[in-house]
C-alpha positions as CSV (number, residue, x, y, z in Angstrom):
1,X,90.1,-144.9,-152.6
2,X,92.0,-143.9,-156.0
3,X,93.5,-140.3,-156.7
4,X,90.6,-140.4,-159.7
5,X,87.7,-141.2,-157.5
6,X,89.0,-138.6,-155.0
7,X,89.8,-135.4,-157.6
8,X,85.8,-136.5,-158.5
9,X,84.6,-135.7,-154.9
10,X,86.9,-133.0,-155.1
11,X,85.5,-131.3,-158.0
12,X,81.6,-132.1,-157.4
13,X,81.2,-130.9,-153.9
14,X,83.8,-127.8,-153.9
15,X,81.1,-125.5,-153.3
16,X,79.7,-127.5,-150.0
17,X,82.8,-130.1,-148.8
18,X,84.2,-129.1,-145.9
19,X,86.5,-132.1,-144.5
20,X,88.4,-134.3,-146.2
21,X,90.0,-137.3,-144.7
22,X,91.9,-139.9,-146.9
23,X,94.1,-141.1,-143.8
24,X,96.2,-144.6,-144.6
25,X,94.6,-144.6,-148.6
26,X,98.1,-145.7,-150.2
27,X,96.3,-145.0,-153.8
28,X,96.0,-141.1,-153.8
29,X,99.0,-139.2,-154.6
30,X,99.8,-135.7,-156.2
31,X,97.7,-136.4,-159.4
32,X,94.7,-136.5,-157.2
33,X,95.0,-132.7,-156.9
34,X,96.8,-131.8,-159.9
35,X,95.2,-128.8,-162.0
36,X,92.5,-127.4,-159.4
37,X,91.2,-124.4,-159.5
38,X,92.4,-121.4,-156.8
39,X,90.3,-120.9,-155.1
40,X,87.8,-123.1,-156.0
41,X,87.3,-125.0,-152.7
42,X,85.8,-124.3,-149.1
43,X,87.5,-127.2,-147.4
44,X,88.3,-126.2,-144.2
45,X,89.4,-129.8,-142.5
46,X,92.4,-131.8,-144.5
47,X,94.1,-135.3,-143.3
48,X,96.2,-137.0,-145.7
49,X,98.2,-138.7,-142.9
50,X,99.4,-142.2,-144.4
51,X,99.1,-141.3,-148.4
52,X,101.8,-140.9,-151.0
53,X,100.9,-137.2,-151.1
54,X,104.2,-134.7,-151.4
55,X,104.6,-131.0,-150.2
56,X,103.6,-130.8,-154.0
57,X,100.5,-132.0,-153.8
58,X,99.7,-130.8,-150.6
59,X,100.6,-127.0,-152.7
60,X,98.0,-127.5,-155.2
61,X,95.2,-128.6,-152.5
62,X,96.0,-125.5,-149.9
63,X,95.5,-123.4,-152.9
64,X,92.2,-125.1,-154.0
65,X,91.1,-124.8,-150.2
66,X,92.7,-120.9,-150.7
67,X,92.3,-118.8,-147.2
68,X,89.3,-121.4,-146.2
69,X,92.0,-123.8,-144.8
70,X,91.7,-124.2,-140.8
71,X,93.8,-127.8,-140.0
72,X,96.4,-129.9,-142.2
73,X,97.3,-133.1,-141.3
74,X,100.3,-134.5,-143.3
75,X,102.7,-136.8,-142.1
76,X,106.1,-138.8,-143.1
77,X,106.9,-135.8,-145.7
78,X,110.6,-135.9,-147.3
79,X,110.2,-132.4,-148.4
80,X,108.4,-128.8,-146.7
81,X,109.4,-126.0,-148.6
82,X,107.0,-126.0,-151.1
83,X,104.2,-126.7,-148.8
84,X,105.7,-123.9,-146.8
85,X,106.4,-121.5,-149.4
86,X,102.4,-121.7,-150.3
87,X,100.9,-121.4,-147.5
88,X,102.8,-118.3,-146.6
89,X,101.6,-116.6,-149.7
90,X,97.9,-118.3,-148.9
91,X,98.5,-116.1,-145.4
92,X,100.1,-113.1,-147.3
93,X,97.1,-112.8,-149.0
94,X,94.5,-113.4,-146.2
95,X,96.1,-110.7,-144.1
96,X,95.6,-108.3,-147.4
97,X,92.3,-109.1,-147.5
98,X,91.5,-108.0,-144.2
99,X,93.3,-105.2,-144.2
100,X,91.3,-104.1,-147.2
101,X,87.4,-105.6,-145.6
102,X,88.6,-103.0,-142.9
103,X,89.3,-100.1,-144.5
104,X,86.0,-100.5,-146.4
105,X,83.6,-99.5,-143.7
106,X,85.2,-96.3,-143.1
107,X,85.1,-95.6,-146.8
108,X,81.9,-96.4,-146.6
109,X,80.6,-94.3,-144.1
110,X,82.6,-91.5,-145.7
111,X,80.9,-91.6,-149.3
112,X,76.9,-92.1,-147.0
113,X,78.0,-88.6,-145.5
114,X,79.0,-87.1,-149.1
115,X,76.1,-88.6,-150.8
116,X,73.5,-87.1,-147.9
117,X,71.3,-84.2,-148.9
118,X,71.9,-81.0,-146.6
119,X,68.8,-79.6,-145.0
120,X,67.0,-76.8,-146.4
121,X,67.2,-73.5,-144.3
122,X,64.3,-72.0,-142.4
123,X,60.8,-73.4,-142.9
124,X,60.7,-74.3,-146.9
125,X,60.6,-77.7,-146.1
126,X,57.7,-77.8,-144.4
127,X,56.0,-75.7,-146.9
128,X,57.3,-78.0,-149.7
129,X,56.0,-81.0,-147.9
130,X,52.6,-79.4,-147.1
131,X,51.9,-78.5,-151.0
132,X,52.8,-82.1,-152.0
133,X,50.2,-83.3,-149.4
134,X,47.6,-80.9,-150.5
135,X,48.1,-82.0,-154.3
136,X,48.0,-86.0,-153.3
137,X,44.9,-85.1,-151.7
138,X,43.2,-83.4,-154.5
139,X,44.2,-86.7,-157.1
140,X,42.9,-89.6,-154.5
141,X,39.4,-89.3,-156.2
142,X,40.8,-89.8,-159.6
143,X,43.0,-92.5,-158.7
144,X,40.6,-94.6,-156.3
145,X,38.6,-95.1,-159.6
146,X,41.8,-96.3,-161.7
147,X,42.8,-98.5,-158.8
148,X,39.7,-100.2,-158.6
149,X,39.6,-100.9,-162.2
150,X,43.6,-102.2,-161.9
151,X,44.0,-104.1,-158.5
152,X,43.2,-107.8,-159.9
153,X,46.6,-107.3,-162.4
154,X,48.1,-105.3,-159.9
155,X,47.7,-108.4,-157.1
156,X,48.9,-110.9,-160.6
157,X,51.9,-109.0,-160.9
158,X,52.8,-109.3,-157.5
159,X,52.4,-112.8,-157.2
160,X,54.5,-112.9,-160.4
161,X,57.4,-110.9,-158.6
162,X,57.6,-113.1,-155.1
163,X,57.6,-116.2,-157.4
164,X,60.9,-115.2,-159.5
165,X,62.3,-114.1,-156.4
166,X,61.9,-117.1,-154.4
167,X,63.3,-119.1,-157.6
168,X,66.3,-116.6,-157.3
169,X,66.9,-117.0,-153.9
170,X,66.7,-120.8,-154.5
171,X,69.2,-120.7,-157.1
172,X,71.6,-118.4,-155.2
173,X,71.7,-120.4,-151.8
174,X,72.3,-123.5,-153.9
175,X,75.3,-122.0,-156.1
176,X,76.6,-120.3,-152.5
177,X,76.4,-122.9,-149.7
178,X,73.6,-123.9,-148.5
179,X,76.4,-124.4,-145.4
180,X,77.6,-120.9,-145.7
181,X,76.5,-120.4,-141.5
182,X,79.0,-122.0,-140.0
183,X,81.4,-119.8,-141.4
184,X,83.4,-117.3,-138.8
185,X,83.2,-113.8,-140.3
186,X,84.4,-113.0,-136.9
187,X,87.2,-114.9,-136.4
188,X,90.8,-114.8,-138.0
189,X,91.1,-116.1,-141.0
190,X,93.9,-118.5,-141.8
191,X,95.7,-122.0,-140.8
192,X,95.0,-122.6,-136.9
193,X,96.1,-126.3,-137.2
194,X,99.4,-127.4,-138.3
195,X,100.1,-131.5,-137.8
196,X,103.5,-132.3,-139.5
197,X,104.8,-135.1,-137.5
198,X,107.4,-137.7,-139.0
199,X,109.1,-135.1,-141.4
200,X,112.5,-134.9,-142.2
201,X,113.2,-132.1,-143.9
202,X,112.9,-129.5,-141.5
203,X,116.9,-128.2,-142.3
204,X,115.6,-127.3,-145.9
205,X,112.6,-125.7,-144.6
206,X,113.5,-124.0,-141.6
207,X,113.1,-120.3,-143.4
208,X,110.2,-121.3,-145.0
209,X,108.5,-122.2,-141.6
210,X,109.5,-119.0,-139.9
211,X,108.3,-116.4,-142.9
212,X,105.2,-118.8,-142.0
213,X,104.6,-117.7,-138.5
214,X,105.9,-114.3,-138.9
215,X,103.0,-113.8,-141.4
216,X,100.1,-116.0,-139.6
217,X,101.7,-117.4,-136.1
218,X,99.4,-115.6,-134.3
219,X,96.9,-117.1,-135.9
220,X,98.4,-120.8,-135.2
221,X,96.5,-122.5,-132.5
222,X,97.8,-126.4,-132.6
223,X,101.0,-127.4,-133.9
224,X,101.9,-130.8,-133.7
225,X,106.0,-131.7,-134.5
226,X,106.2,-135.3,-133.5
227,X,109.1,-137.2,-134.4
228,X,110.4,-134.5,-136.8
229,X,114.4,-135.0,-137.6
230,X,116.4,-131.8,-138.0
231,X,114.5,-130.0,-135.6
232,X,116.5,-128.0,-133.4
233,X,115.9,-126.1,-129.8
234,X,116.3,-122.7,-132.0
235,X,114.1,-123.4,-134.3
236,X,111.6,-124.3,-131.5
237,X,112.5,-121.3,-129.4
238,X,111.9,-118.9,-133.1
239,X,108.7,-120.9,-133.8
240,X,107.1,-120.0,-130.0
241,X,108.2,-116.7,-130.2
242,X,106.6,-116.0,-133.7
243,X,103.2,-118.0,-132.2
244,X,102.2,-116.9,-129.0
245,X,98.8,-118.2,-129.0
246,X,99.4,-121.8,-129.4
247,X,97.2,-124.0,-127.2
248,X,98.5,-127.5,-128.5
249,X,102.1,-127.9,-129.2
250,X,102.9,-131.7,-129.9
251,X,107.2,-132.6,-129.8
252,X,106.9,-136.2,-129.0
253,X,110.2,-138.4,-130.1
254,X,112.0,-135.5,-131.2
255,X,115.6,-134.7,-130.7
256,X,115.6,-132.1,-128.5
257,X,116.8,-131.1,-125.5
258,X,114.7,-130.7,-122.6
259,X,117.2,-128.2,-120.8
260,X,116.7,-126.1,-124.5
261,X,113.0,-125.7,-124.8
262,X,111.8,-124.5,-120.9
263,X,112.5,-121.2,-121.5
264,X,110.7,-120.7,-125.1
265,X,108.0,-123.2,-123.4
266,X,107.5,-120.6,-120.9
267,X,106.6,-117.9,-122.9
268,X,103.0,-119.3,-124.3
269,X,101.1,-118.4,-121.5
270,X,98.2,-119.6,-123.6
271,X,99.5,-123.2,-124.4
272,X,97.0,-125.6,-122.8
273,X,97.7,-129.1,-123.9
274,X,101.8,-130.3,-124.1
275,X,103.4,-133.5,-124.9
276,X,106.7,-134.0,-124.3
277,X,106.7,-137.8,-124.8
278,X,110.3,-139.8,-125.5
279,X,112.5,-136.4,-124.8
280,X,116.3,-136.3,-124.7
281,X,117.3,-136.4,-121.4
282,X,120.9,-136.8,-121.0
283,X,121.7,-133.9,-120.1
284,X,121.3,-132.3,-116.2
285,X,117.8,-130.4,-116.3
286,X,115.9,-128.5,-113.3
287,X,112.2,-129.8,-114.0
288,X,110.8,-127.0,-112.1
289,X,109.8,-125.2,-115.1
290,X,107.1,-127.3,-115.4
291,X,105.3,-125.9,-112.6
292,X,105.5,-122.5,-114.2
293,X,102.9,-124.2,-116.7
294,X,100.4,-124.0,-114.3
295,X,97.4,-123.1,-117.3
296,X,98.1,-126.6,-118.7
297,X,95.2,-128.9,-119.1
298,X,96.6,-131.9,-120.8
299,X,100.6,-133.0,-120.2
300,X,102.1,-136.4,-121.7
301,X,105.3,-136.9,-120.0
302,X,105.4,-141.0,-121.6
303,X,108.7,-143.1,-121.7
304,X,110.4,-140.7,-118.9
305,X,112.4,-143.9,-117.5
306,X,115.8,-142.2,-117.5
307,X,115.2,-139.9,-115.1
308,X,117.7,-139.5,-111.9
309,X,115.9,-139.9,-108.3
310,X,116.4,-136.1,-107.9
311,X,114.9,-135.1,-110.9
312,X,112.0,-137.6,-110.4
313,X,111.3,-135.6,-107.1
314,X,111.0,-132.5,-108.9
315,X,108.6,-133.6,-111.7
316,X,105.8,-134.7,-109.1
317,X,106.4,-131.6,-106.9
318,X,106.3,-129.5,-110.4
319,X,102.8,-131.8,-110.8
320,X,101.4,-130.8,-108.2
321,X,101.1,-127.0,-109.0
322,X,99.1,-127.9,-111.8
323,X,96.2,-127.7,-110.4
324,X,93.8,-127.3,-113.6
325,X,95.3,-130.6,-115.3
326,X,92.3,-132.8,-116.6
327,X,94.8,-135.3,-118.3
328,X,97.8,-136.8,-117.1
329,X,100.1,-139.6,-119.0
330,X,102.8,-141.1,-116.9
331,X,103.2,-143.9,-119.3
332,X,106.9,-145.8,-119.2
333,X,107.4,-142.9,-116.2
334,X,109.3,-143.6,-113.0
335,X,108.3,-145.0,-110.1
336,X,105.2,-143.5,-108.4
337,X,106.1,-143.1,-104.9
338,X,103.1,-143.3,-102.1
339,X,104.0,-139.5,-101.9
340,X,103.0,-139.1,-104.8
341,X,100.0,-140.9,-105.7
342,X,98.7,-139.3,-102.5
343,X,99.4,-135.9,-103.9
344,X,97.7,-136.4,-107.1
345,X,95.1,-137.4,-105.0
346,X,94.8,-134.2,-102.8
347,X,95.5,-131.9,-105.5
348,X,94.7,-132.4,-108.8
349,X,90.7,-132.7,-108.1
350,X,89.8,-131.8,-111.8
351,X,91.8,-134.3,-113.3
352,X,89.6,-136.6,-116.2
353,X,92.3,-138.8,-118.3
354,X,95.2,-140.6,-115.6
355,X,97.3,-143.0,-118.0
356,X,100.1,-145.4,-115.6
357,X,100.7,-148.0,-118.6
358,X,104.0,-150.3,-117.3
359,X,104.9,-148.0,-114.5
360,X,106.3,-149.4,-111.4
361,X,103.6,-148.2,-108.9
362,X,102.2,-150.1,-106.2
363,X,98.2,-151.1,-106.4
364,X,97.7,-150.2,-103.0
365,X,98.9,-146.8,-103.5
366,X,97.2,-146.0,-106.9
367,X,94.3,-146.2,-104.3
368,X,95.2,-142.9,-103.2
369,X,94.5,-141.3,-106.8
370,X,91.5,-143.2,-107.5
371,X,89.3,-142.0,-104.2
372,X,90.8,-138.9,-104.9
373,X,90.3,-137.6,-108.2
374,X,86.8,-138.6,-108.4
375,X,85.9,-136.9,-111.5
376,X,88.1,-139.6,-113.6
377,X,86.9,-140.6,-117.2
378,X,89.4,-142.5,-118.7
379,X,91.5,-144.8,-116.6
380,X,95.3,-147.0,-117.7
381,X,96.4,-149.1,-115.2
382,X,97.9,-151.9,-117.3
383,X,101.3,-153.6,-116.7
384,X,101.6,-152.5,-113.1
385,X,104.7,-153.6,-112.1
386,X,105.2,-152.9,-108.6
387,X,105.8,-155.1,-105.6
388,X,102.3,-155.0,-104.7
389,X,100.3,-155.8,-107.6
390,X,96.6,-154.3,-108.7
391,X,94.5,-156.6,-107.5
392,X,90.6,-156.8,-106.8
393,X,91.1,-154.4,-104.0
394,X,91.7,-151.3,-106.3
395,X,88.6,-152.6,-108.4
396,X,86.1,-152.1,-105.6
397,X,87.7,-148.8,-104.9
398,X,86.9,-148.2,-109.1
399,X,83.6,-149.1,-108.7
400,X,82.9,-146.9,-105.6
401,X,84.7,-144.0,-106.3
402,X,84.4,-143.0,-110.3
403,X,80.6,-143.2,-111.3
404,X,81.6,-141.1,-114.5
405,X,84.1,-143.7,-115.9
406,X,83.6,-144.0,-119.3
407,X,86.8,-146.5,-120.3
408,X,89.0,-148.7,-118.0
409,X,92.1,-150.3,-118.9
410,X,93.4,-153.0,-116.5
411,X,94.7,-155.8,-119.0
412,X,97.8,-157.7,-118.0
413,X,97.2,-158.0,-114.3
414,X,97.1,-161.3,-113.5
415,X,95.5,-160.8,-109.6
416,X,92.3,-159.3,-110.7
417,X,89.7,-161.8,-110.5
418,X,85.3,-162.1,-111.5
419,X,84.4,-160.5,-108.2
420,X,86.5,-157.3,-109.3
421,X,85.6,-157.1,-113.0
422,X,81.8,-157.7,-111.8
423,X,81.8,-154.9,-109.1
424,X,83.1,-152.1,-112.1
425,X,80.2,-153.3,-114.6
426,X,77.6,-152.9,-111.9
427,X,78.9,-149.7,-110.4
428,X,79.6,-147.8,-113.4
429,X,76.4,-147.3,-115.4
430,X,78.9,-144.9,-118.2
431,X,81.6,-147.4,-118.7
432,X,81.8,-147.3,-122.8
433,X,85.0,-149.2,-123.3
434,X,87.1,-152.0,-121.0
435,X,90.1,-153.8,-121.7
436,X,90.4,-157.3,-119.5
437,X,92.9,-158.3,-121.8
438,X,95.9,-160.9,-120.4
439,X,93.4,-161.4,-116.8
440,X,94.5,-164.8,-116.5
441,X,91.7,-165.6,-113.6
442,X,88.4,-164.0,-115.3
443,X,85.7,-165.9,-116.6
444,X,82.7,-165.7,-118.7
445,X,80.3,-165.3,-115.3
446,X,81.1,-161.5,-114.8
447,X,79.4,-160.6,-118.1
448,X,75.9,-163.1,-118.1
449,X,74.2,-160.0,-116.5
450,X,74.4,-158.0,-119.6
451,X,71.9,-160.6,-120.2
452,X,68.2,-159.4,-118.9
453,X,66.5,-161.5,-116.9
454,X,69.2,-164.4,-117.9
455,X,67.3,-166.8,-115.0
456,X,63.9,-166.8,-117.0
457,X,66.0,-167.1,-120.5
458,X,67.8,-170.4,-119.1
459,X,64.5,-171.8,-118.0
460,X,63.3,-171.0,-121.5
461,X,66.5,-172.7,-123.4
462,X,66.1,-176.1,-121.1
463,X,62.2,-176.3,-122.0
464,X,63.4,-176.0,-125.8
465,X,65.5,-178.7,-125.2
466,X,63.3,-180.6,-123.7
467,X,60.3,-180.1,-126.4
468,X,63.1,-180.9,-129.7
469,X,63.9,-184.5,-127.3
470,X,60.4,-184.7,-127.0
471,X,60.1,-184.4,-130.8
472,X,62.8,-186.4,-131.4
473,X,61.5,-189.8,-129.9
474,X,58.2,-189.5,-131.7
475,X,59.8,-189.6,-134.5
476,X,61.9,-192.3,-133.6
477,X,58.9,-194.1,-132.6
478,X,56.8,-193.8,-135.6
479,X,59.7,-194.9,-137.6
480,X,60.0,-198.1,-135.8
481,X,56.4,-198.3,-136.3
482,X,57.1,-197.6,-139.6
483,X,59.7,-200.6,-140.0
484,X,57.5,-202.9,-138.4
485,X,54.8,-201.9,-141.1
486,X,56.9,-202.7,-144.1
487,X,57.2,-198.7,-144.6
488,X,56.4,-198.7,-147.9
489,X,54.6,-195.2,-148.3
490,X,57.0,-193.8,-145.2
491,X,59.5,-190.6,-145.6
492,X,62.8,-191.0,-144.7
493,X,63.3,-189.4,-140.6
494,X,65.9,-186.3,-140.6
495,X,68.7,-188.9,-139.4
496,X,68.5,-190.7,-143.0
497,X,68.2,-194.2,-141.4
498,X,64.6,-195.3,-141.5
499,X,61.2,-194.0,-142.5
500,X,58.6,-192.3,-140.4
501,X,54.8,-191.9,-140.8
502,X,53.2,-188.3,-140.5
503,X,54.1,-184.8,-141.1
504,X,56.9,-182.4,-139.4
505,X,54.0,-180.6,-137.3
506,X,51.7,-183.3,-136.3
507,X,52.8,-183.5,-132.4
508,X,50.5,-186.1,-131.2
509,X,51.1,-189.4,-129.6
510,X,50.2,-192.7,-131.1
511,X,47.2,-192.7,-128.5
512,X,46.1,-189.6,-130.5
513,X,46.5,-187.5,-127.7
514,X,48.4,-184.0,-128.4
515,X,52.1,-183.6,-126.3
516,X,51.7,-180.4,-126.7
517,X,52.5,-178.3,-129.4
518,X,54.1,-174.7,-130.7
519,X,51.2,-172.8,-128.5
520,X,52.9,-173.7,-125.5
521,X,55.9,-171.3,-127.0
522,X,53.5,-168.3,-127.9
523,X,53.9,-166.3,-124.8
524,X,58.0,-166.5,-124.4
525,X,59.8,-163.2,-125.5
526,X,63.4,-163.2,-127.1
527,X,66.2,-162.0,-124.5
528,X,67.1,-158.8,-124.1
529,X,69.9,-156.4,-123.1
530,X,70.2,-155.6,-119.8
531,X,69.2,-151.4,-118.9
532,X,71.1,-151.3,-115.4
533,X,74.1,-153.7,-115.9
534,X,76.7,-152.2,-117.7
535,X,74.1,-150.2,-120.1
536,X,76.4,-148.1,-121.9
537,X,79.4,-150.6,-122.7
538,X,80.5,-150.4,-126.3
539,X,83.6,-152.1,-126.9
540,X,84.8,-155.4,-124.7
541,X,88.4,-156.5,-124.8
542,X,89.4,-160.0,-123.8
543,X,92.8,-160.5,-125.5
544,X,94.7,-163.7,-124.4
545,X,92.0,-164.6,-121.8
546,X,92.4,-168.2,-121.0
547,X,89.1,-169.1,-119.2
548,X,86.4,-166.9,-120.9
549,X,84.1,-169.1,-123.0
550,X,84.0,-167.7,-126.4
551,X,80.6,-169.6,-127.2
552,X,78.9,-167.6,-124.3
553,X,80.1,-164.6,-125.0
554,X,78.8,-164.6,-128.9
555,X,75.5,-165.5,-127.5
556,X,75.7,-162.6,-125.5
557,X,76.9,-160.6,-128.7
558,X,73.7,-161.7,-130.3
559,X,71.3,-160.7,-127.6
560,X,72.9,-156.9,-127.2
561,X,72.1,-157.1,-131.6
562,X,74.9,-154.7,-132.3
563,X,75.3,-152.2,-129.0
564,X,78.3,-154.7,-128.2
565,X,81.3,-155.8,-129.7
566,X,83.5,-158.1,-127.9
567,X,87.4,-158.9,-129.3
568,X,88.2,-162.4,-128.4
569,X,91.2,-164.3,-127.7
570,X,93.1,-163.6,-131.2
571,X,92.4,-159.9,-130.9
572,X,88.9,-160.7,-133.5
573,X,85.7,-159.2,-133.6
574,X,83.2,-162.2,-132.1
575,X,80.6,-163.4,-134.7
576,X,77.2,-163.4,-133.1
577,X,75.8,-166.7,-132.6
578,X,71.6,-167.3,-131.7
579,X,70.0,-170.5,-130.7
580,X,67.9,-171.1,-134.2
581,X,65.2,-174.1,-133.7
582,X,63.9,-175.5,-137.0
583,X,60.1,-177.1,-136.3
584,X,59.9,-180.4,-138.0
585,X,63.4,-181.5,-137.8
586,X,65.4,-183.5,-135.6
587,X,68.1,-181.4,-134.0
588,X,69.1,-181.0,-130.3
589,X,69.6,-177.3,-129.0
590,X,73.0,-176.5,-128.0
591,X,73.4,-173.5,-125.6
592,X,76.5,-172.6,-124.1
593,X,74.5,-170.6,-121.2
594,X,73.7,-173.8,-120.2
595,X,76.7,-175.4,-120.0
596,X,77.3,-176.4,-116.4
597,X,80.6,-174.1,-116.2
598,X,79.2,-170.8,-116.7
């Protein structure tokens, strides 16, 4: 995608686009919105993560999008003032305009009451109204005779009127929006997500940011800071005191103290999701703060390995008062003692998303949270490292326990074997994604189900064979015949070495007696994907898998025609690969489901 192409769509669909996303599209840079018009946009969705776009840029499309603008996505930005600097007067001016839409009703009401007639004293009204019906009673005669005369261009004229007004109503809902109802007339106005993550200029732009949220922070819903240099613990504790109705607040891989930022955290009694991912954490800090938090839904507490034994204790007893968490990431975390796997267990019932990538918990005891929480979803258990390692025993208690798995992740465990892989793709009919990925011991058998009927499809591959042998030695036959003859008027056999007598789809015998033919093919039906084994699974990861048969499983990609796709050993997309059978040619059928290994 160019800059061009883009300040095209741009200009085209103002009235109706409503997202944009140019994410990782090295080609568009500030020229791409140089010159719009204020105003002249209703996008409401922007992400230019990964483009050459500047807070410059990024100026010029805010004020094309103008008081419309809902989320910005911009990342790896050297400058923020200017970005900054806009959008507060984008917000300056939204706020003036509501002050003003609510002052107008009032004024309103007060020019209805100034404009409204008083009421006559005593009973002149009535009389007046009386005389007007007496006189429109004397005229009806008159005017029944002109109406009849006059209702055939009256009725014309009519017709006339709806038609232009339809055509106006046409013209006016397609210059609008024909979108215009999912607008929010309700709702604030102004910038409620805010995703600057890898910026570096945050010591240029820290006034900037605050006159920012002092205008619209209440307004601010997500705001997402990750990896952001220059960042300090005041500006963070000025930012959540000027937005106290953040839900998301994203500080991943900043610099920042965690002793510095529990007390401004504290204050958002709103927040609702919190990552705090790659933290400094050299200094002393009490983490029973984070039990204060006890609204949060989604906490990412990833690459937490420093942490003392003490403080460890206090981060799973500060876990376990959070009793509404529906996602947890312990990635690069700690140790997770028996204790506390059989808390999470016991407590936190509601929890959907559990992530334990490379953490140095025991299989046996990760038991505790999977019978547990049995309203899991998403599932990481790769790179366990503990002394007892995941093995087919914490499978079975998978495929028992969490019927509303949608995505596993086990890869890298080298215990795991078929009979565990094979128990989660029978048991959970809403697995969507898996990752086997690095199980040296799994095969190719676990996933022939996904196959319907594969039994009957076998059967029907061997007597395929069998027929294209069959047709095979006739035609060697009738070209030794052929040699014998002299084979002057023969055509050469598929194999290029002698001639044979007769065409591709004569298949009888030299006693003229028929072998059989294609009829005997006429009732078979192609294979099909499987409804009750693993019906819903989307995406299959096999990475580094030494004993899956590749063949197999692009015959398997074939049958599920595009529901599956399966990433082989070098991390590639399989190619699908079908058993094709050309009539009238010599070629034997090669089928890796029949391959005695699988």
């Amino acid at each position: 995608l160019t800059g061009a192409a883009l300040r095209c769509v741009l200009l085209s669909g103002r009235r109706r686009l409503r997202r944009l996303s140019a994410a990782a599209c090295p080609l568009v840079c500030d020229s791409a919105f140089a010159s719009l018009p204020a105003g002249g946009g209703r996008l409401r969705r922007v992400n230019l993560s990964g483009t050459r776009v500047t807070a410059a840029g990024l100026r010029d499309l805010c004020r094309f999008a103008g008081r419309h603008l809902r989320s910005l996505t911009a990342t790896h930005l050297a400058e923020l003032r200017p970005l900054f600097d806009c959008l507060a007067e984008i917000s300056e001016a939204t706020s003036v305009g509501e002050d003003e839409r609510a002052t107008e009703p009032i004024a309103m009401d007060r020019q209805a009451d100034s404009a409204q007639p008083k009421p006559q004293s005593g009973g002149s009204s009535y009389h007046s109204c009386a005389s007007e019906s007496a006189s429109s009673l004397a005229d009806s005669d008159v005017a029944d005779d002109s109406e009849a005369d006059n209702f055939e261009d009256a009725k014309d004229d009519e017709d006339q009127l709806i038609d232009c007004a339809d055509e106006a109503e046409d013209e006016y809902s397609d210059e609008e929006d024909s979108g215009s109802d999912d607008e929010e007339p309700d709702a604030e106005q102004g910038l409620a997500e805010l995703d600057l993550a890898f910026c570096t200029a945050w010591s240029s732009a820290r006034e900037s940011l605050l006159q920012l949220c002092a205008l619209r922070g209440r307004c601010l819903r997500s705001l997402s800071l990750a990896s952001s240099d220059g960042l300090t613990e005041a500006d963070l504790a000025a930012v959540c005191s000027l937005c106290p109705g953040l839900v998301w607040l994203d500080l991943r891989c900043c610099r920042l103290q965690l002793a510095g930022i529990a007390e401004p955290l504290c204050r958002l009694v709103e927040l609702r999701g919190l990552d705090l991912s790659e933290l400094l954490l050299t200094e002393p800090v009490n983490l029973v703060f984070l039990g204060q938090l006890n609204q949060l839904h989604s906490l990412h507490l990833d690459g937490w390995e420093e942490l003392a034994d003490e403080q460890a204790g206090q981060l799973f007893a500060s876990l376990m008062r959070l009793t509404r968490l529906r996602c947890l990431s312990l990635n690069w975390c700690p140790r997770l003692t028996p204790q506390a796997c059989r808390a999470i267990g016991s407590e936190l019932l509601e929890l959907r998303h559990f992530a334990c990538r490379c953490n140095l918990a025991d299989g046996t005891d990760l038991e505790a949270v999977i019978s547990g929480c049995r309203k899991l979803e998403s599932v990481d258990l790769s790179f366990i490292k503990g002394s007892r390692l995941v093995t087919d025993r914490l499978m079975f208690s998978v495929a028992a326990n969490l019927q509303q798995l949608v995505k596993l992740d086990v890869s890298f465990n080298p215990f795991v074997t078929d009979r565990g892989v094979s128990s989660v793709l029978a048991a959970c009919p809403s697995l969507q994604e898996a990752d086997f990925s690095g199980l040296k011991q799994i095969t190719s058998r676990p996933f022939l189900p996904i196959i319907h009927d594969l039994p009957s499809w076998r059967r029907t591959l061997a007597l395929l064979r069998l027929r294209l042998a069959e047709r095979a030695a006739r035609w060697r036959r009738r070209a030794s015949v052929a040699a014998a003859c002299g084979g002057a008027g023969g055509e050469r056999s598929p194999d290029g070495n002698s001639s044979y007598v007769g065409n591709d789809n004569d298949d009888s015998d030299d006693d003229g007696e028929s072998s059989g033919g294609d009829e005997d093919f006429e009732e078979l039906e192609l294979p099909r994907r499987s409804r009750v084994f693993a019906p819903a699974l989307r995406i299959l990861r096999l990475l580094v898998s030494d004993l899956i048969n590749e063949d197999c499983m692009r015959e398997i990609v074939a049958v599920c025609r595009g529901s599956l796709v399966v990433y082989g050993y070098s991390a590639d997309p399989l190619e699908p690969r079908w058993v094709t059978i050309h009539p009238g040619r010599q070629r034997v059928l090669e089928s890796a489901l029949l391959s005695a290994d699988v």
